[in-house]
SEVEXPA-576742 format. One record per residue (C-alpha): residue number from 1; x, y, z. Coordinates in Angstrom, 2 decimals, padded with zeros to 5 digits. Layout:
% SEVEXPA-576742
> NUM|X|Y|Z
...
***
This chain:
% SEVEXPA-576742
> 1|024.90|002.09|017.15
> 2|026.25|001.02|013.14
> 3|023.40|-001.79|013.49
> 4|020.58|000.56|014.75
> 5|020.82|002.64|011.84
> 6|021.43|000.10|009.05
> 7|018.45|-001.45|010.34
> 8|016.48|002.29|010.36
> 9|017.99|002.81|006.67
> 10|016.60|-000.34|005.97
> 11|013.18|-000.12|007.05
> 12|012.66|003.59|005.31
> 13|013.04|002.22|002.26
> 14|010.20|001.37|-000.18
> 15|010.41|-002.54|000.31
> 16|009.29|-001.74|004.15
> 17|006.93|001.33|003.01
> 18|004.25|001.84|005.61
> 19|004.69|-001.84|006.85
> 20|004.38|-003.08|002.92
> 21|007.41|-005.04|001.97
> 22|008.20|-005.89|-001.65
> 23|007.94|-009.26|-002.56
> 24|007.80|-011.69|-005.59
> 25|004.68|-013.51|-006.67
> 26|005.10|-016.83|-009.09
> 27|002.16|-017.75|-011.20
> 28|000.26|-020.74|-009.41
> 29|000.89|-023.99|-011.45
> 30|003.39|-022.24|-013.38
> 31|007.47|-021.30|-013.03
> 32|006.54|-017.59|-014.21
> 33|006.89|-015.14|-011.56
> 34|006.57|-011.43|-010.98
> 35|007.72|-008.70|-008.73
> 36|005.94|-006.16|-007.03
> 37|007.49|-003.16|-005.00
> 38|006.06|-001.28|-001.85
> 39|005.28|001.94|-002.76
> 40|005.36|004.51|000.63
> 41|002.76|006.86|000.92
> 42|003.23|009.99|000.62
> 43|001.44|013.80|-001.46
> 44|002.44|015.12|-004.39
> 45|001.88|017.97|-007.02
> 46|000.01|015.68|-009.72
> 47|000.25|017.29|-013.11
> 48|000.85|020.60|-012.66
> 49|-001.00|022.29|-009.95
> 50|-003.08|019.75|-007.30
> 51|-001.62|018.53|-004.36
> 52|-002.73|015.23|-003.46
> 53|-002.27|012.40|-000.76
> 54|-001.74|008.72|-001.83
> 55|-002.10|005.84|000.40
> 56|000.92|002.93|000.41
> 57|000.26|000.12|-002.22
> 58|002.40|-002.19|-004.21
> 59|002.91|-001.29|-008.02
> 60|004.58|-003.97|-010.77
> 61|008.37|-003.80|-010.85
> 62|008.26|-003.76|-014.31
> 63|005.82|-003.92|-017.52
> 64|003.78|-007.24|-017.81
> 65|005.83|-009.18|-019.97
> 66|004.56|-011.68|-022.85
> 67|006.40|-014.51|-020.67
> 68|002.83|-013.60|-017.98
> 69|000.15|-012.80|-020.53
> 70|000.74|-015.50|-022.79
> 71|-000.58|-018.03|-019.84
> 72|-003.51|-015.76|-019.51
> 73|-004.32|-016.18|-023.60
> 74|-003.33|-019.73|-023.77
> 75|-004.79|-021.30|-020.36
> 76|-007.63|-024.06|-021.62
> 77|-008.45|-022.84|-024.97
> 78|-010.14|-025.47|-026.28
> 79|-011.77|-025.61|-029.31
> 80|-014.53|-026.94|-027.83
> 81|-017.25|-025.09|-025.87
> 82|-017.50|-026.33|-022.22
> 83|-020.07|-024.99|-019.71
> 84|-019.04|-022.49|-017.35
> 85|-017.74|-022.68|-014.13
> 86|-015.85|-020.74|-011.71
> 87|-012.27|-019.89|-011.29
> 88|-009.52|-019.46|-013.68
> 89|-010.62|-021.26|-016.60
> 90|-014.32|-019.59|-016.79
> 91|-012.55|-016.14|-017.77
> 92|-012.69|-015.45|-021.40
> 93|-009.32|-015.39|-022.78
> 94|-008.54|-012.72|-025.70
> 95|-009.00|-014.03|-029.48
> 96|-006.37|-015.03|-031.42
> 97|-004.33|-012.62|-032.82
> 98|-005.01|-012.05|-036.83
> 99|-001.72|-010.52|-037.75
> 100|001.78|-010.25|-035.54
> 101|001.34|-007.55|-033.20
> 102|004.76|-007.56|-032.11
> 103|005.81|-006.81|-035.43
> 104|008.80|-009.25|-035.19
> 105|010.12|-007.79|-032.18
> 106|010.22|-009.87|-029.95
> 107|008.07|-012.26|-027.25
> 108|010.37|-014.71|-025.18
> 109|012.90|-013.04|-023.03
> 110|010.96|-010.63|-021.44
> 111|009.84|-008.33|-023.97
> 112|006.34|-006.06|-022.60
> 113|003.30|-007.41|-023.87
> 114|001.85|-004.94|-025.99
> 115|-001.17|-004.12|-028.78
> 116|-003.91|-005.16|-026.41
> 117|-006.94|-003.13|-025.70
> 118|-007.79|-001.33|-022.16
> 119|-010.55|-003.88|-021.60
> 120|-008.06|-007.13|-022.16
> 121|-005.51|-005.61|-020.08
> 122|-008.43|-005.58|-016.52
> 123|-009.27|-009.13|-018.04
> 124|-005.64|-010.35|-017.26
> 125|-006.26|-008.58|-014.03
> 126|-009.73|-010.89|-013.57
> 127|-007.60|-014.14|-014.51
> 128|-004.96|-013.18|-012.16
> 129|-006.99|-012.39|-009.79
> 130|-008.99|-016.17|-010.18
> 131|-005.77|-018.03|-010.37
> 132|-003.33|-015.95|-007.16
> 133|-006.56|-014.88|-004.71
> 134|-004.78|-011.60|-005.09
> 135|-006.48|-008.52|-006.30
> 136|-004.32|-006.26|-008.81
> 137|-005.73|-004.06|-010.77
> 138|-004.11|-001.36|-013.30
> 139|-003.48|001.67|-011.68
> 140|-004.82|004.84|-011.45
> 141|-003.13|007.97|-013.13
> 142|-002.58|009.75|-010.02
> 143|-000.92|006.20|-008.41
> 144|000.84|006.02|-011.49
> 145|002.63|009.54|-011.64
> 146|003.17|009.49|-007.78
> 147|004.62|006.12|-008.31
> 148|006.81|007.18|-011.73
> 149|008.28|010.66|-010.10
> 150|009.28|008.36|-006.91
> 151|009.73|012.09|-005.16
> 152|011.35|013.66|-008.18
> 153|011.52|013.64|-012.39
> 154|014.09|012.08|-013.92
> 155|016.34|014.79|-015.28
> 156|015.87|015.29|-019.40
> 157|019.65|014.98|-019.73
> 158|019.92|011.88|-018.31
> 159|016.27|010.43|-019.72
> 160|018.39|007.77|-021.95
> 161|019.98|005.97|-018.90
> 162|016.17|005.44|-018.19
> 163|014.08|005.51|-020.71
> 164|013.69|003.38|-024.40
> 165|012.58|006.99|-026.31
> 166|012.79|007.63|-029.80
> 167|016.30|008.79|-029.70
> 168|017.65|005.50|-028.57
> 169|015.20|002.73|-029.46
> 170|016.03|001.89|-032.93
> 171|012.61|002.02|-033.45
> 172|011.91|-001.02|-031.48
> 173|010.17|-001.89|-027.62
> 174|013.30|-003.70|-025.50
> 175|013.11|-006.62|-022.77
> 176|011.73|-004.86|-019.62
> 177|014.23|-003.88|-016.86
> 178|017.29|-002.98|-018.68
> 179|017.13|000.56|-017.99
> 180|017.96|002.01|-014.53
> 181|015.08|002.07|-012.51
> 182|013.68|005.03|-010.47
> 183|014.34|005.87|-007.04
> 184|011.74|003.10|-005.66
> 185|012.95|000.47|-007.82
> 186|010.54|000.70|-011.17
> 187|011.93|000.07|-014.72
> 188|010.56|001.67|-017.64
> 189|007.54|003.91|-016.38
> 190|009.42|006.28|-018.92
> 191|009.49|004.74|-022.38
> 192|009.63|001.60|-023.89
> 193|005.85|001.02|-024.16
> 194|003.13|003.35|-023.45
> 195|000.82|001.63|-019.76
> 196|-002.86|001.79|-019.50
> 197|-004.06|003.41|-016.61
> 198|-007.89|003.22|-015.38
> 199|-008.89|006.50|-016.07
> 200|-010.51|008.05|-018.98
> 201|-009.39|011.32|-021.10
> 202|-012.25|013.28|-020.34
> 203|-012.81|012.50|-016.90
> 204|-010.83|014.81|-014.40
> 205|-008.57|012.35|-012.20
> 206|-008.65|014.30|-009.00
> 207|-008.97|011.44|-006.65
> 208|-007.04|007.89|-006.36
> 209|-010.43|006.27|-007.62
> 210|-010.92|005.85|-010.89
> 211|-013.97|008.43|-011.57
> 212|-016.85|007.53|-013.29
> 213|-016.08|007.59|-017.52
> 214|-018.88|007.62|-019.96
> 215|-017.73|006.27|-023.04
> 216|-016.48|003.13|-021.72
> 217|-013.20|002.30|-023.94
> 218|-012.30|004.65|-026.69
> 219|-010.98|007.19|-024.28
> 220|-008.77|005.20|-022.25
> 221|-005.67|006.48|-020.81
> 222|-002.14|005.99|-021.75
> 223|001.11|007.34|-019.91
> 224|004.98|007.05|-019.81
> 225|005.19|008.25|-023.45
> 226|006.99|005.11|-026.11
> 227|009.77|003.67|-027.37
> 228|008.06|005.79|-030.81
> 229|008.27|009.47|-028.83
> 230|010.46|012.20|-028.42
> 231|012.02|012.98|-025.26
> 232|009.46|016.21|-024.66
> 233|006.78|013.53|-025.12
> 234|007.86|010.78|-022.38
> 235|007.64|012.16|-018.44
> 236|005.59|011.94|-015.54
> 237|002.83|014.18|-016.60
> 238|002.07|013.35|-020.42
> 239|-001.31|011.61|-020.97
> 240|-002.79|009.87|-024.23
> 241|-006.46|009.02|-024.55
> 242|-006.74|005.67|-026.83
> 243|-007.31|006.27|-030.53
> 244|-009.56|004.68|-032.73
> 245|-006.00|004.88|-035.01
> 246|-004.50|002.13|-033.18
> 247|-006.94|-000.23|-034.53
> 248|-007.79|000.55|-037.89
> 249|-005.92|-002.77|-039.74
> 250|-008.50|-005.05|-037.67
> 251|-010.57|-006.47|-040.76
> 252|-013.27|-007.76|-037.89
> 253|-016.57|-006.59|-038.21
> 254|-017.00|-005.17|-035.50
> 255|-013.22|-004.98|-034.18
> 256|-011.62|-006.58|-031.79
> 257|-012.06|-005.54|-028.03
> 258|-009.08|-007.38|-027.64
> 259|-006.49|-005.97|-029.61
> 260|-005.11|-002.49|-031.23
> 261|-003.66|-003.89|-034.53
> 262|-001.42|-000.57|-034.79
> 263|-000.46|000.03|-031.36
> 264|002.96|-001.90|-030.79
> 265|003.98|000.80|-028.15
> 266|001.09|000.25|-025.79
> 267|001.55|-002.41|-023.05
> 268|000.46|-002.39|-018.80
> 269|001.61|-002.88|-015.62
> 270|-000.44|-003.64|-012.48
> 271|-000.83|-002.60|-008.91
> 272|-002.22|-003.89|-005.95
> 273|-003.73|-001.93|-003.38
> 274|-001.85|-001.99|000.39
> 275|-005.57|-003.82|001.91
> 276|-007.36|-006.69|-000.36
> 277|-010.84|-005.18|-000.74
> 278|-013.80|-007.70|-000.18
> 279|-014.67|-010.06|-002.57
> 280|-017.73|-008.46|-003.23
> 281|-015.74|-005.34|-003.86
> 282|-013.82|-006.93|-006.25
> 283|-016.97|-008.46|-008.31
> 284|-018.26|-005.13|-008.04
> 285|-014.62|-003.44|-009.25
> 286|-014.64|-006.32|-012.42
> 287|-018.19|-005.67|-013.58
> 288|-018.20|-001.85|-013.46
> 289|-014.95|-001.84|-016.03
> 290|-015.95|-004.86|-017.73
> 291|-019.53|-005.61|-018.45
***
């Protein structure tokens, strides 16, 4: 009877969500790795007031860490043009950075990547995408909030045992993971740096598809609040559209679609949806957000 219910207990928890299990995917040709966690579905009150059902997918244990995008931004740069071809090394990789954006914080160890633009965040998607067969993508805002409450908020008195917030930062973004996680197992949705979602400020994100956006970039979504924010300013429900602010030290003419020169505390994490879509769906998916 003792085994029948350890093995129920077991498969009710988010690593068996909905037949989904959590698992860990390494980097091919690489020894970087990542982890992704089953996320059950479920419905939830998203914001304040709609009800809404989400489907089972798998969302990134933690932020994308410099230790994954650097591969992306270093993979076959050569200074050389070469014609293009297909597969990993035809995706355009982000320029070269023109000052520090980690302003001396920190890379190796497992610090988020951070300072990149909406656009280079789905590109690391793209390359992912090219070199695993997998599609991730970033997540939606109402994935991300159902996935960040996990079934309840973190209480605001005990927001520092999860959270890298103004009041405990030192004024600095921290290796990912070293804050509890939520109740499915995700580090640092509160905090730490601020994630790009799909959606767009003035669109109305009543559906787990990204709606259609007209101004393709400069009103890109942020959530989770900073490492830079008060505690009122970093739950579930707080949402950011991108500001032209974040970039203004880029001396390019025009700036960078790369990078935010002034936007330490913005970083991403990825999903992955429970069934692959097509590959014609996912052309489709990379050329709507990116050409």
């Amino acid at each position: 009877m003792r085994r029948l219910v350890l093995i129920s207990l077991l498969f009710s928890h988010p690593i068996f969500a909905q037949g989904l299990r959590s698992y860990e995917q390494t980097i091919p040709q690489t020894r970087v790795s990542f982890q992704m966690v089953a996320i059950p579905s479920g419905s939830f009150v998203f914001g304040q007031t709609k009800k809404v059902e989400v489907p089972a997918f798998w969302m990134g244990k933690t932020e994308v860490t410099y230790d994954e995008y650097q591969l992306f931004f270093e993979e076959s740069r050569d200074p050389e043009p070469k014609p293009p071809k297909d597969g990993p090394d035809a995706i355009t990789r982000p320029s070269p950075p023109y000052i520090d954006f980690t302003l001396g914080m920190g890379k190796v160890g497992g610090f988020p990547a951070n300072s990149m633009q909406q656009y280079a965040a789905i590109m690391y998607c793209k390359w992912l995408y090219a070199k695993t067969g997998v599609f991730y993508r970033l997540p939606t805002e109402i994935e991300w909030e159902y996935a960040c409450k996990a079934g309840a908020e973190i209480p605001s008195e005990k927001l520092p045992d999860y959270a890298w917030i103004q009041g405990n930062s030192n004024e600095k973004y921290h290796p990912v993971g070293l804050k509890k996680p939520n109740a499915w197992g995700l580090h640092d949705m509160l905090g730490n740096v601020s994630e790009w979602v799909l959606d767009h400020f003035e669109s109305d994100p009543t559906t787990t598809v990204s709606p259609v956006f007209i101004d393709k970039y400069a009103d890109a979504v942020v959530r989770g609040g900073n490492y830079q924010d008060p505690a009122n300013l970093v739950r579930s429900t707080y949402r950011l559209a991108a500001d032209p602010i974040w970039n203004r030290r880029d001396p390019q003419v025009p700036k960078s679609i790369w990078w935010n020169a002034d936007a330490p505390f913005v970083g991403f994490r990825i999903m992955r949806p429970a069934k692959q879509p097509s590959a014609a769906e996912i052309n489709s998916f990379f050329e709507k957000y990116l050409n």
